[in-house]
Structure formats: structure tokens, C-alpha cells
C-alpha positions in Angstrom: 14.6 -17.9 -15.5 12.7 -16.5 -18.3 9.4 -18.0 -16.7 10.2 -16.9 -12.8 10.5 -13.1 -14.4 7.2 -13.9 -16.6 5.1 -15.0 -12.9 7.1 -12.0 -11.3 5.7 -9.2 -14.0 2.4 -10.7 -13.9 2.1 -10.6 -10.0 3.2 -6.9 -9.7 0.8 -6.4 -12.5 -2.1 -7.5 -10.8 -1.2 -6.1 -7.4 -1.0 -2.8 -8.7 -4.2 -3.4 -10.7 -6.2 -4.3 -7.4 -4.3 -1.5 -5.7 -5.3 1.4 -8.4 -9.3 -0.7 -8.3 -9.3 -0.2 -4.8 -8.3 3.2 -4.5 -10.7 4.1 -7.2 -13.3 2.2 -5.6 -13.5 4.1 -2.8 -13.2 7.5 -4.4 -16.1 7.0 -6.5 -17.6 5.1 -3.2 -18.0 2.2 -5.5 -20.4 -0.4 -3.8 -17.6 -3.5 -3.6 -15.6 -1.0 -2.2 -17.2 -0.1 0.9 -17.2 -4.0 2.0 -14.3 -5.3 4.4 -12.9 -7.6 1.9 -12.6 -4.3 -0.4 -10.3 -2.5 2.0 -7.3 -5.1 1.5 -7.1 -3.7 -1.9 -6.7 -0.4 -0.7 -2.7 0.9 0.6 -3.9 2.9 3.3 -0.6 3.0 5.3 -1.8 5.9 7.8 -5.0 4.3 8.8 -3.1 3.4 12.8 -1.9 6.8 13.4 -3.7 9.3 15.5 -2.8 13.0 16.3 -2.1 12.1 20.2 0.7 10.7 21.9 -0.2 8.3 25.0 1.8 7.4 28.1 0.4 5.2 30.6 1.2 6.5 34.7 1.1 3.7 37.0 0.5 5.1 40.8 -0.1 3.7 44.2 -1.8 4.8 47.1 -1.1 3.2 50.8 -3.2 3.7 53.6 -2.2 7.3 54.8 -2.8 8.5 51.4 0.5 8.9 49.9 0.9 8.5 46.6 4.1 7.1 45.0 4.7 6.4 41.6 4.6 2.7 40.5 7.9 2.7 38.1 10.7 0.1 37.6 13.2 0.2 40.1 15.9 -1.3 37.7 14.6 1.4 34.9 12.3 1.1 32.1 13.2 -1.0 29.2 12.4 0.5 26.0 12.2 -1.6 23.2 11.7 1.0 20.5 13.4 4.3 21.0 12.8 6.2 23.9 9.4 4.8 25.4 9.1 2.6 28.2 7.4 -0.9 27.4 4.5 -0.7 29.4 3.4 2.5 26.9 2.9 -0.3 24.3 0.1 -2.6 25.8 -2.3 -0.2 24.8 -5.0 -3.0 25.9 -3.2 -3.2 29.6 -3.0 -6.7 28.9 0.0 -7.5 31.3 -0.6 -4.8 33.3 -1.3 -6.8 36.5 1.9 -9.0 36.4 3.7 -5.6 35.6 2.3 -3.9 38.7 3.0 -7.3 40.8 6.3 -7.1 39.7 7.3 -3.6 40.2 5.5 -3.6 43.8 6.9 -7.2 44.8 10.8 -5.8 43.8 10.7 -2.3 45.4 10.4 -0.9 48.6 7.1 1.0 50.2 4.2 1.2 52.9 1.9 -1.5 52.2 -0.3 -0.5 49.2 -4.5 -0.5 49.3 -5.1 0.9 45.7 -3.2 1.5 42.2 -4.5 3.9 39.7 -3.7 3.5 36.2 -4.0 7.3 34.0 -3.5 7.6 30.7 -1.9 10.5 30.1 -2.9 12.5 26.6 -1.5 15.1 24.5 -1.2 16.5 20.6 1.8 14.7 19.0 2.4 18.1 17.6 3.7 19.4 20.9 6.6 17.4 20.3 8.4 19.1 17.8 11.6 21.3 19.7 10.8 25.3 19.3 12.6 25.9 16.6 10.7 23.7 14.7 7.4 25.0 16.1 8.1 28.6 15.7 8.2 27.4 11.9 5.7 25.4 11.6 2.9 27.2 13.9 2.2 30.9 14.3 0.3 30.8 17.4 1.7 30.0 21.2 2.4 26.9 22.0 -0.2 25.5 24.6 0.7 22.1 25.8 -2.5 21.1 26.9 -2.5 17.8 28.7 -5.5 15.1 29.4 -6.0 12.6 31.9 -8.1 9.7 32.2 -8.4 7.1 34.9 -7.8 3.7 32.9 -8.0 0.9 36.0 -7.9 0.6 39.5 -6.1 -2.3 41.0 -5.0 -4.1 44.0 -1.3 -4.3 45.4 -1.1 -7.8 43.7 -2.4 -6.3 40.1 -6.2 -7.4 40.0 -8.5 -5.7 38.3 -11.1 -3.9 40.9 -12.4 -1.1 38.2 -12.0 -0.1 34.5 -13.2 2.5 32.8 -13.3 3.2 29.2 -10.6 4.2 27.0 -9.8 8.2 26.4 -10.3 8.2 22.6 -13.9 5.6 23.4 -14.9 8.3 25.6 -14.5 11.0 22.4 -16.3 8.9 20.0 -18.5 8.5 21.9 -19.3 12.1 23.2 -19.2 13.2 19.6 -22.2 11.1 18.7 -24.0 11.4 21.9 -23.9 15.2 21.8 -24.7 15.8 18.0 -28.1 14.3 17.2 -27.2 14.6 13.1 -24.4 11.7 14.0 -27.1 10.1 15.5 -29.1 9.5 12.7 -26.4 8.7 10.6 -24.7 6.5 12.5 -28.2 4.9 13.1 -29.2 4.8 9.1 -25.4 3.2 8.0 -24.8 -0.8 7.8 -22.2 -1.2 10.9 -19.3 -3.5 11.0 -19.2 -4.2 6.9 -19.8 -1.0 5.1 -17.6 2.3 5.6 -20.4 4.3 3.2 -23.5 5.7 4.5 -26.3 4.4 3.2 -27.3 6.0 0.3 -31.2 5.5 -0.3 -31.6 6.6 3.5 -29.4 9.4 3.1 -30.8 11.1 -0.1 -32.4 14.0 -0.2 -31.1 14.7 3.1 -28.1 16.5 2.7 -30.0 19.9 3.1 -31.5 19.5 6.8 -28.5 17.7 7.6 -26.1 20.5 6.9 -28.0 22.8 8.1 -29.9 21.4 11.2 -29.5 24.1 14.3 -28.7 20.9 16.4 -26.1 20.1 14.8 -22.6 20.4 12.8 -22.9 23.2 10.1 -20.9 24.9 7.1 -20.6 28.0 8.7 
């Protein structure tokens, strides 16, 4: 007993010891840190949440041009709390035996195309009023986004994909800001989460400051 509670101590002693290294580590941007074997020593518990909520609208198109929306006749099953299942395969990988599925048990006109649109807004838009009129001084404006994911067949092929909403942000923000450019050009990709810092000194100034780009002001 006395030796189980002796390999106990000494394991929560080290974990919290690689945990407080890690986190210091990346404050002081340590070098060790920055590497992908440093980042399981870090409890970054947040690092899958984003700031928008995503549903994904499934809806088919027949010959006339009607559209009809491409839901489960039986209703959605929801796995965890309120949101349908097919929200959850964020990487549409059963999205053609779900659309084969739904179109093989319902009734319709014979369908040529199915669109697949992600549908994006802030999280924060889901709070009731009450809570909003707390929380936020200005008018709530639900702004809504939509982005055409896949088009498919009436038997769920693939015929077109297009990339995903938040790719298409990343993207735009380094394509249209030439300072992101550079620094996303000057970094090591895939290992290091640190700009490089021999390439980047000096340069803070013109950076900061370049007309083309993000300022301070």
C-alpha cells in the first residue's frame, strides 16, 4: 500500500512538473517548447473551440428547379443535446450514404443535384436576450454565412467540393495582408508554433507599421 501511494505522489509530481515546464516554455517561447512533442506538455483544454457555431443544410434540386430540403423523414437523431448527427461529420465523411439514405426513404420528383451549405454564425448569438442585454450593449445583429460545401448526385457521389468556410478565412487573411505573407513564409511550418527569430529581428518596426498591412492604430 505504502509503495502504490509512493508511485502515485511521484507520478502527479512529475505530471504537474511537465505541465508547469510546458506552460512556461511557451511563455518565455522557450525553443523545446515550440516543437510538436512540446505541446503534449502543455493543458491547453480550449485549443478545439472556435467562436462560430456550424450547421450543415442538405438540399435537392429536381429538374424543374424546386428545391426541397434533404432532411430525415423519421427525424434527426441527436446524439448529444439538441443537434442533429449529420452536424458532427465535420469532414462529410458519411455524407453520401446519408443523402442515399434520406432520398432512397422519402418521397419526391426525381432529383438531378444536392447542395451541401454550411451554414455559419457567432456562437454568441445564442445566448436568450436577457442574457445578451447583459452581456452586450450594442444590438443584436444575427449575421449569418453561407458556404457551398459539395454538390452531389441523387445517389450521394461527390460531383464538386469546395473548400471549407473557416480554410477560406485563413486563407483570405494571409492572401490579402502581405505582412502575413512574409511571416508565414519566414516561420518553420508543421513543427514550430514560433516565428523564427533570426529572420524576424529587427523587423518588428516596418512590420507594425507597414501601410500594407495590420497596424497599432
Amino acid at each position: 500500500m505504502r509503495i502504490s501511494r509512493w508511485a502515485s505522489g511521484i507520478f502527479i509530481a512529475s505530471y504537474l512538473l511537465c505541465l508547469a515546464g510546458g506552460i512556461t516554455g511557451h511563455a518565455l517561447k522557450l525553443k523545446p517548447a515550440g516543437t510538436t512533442v512540446g505541446y503534449f506538455f502543455v493543458w491547453d483544454m480550449f485549443c478545439g473551440w472556435q467562436a462560430w457555431d456550424v450547421r450543415t443544410r442538405i438540399i435537392g434540386e429536381d429538374a424543374s428547379g424546386n428545391f426541397y430540403a434533404v432532411e430525415e423523414p423519421w427525424g434527426p437523431v441527436t446524439p448529444s443535446g439538441n443537434v442533429p448527427r449529420i452536424n458532427h461529420d465535420v469532414n462529410n465523411t458519411l455524407l453520401s450514404r446519408h443523402i442515399k439514405n434520406v432520398l432512397d426513404h422519402s418521397a419526391h420528383p426525381p432529383i438531378d443535384r444536392v447542395y451541401v451549405v454550411q451554414e455559419i454564425w457567432p456562437k454568441q448569438n445564442n445566448v436568450p436576450d436577457h442574457l445578451w442585454s447583459k452581456c452586450f450593449y450594442e444590438p443584436r445583429d444575427a449575421a449569418v454565412y453561407y458556404n457551398l460545401r459539395v454538390i452531389c448526385d441523387a445517389q450521394g457521389n461527390w460531383l464538386d467540393s469546395y473548400p471549407d468556410w473557416f480554410a477560406v478565412q485563413n486563407h483570405q487573411a494571409v492572401v490579402e495582408n502581405p505582412r502575413l505573407q512574409r511571416a508565414s513564409a519566414q516561420s518553420t511550418p508543421f513543427d514550430n508554433t514560433f516565428f523564427t527569430p533570426r529572420a524576424m529581428k529587427g523587423q518588428e518596426s516596418r512590420l507594425f507599421n507597414a501601410p500594407e498591412g495590420l497596424s497599432t492604430n
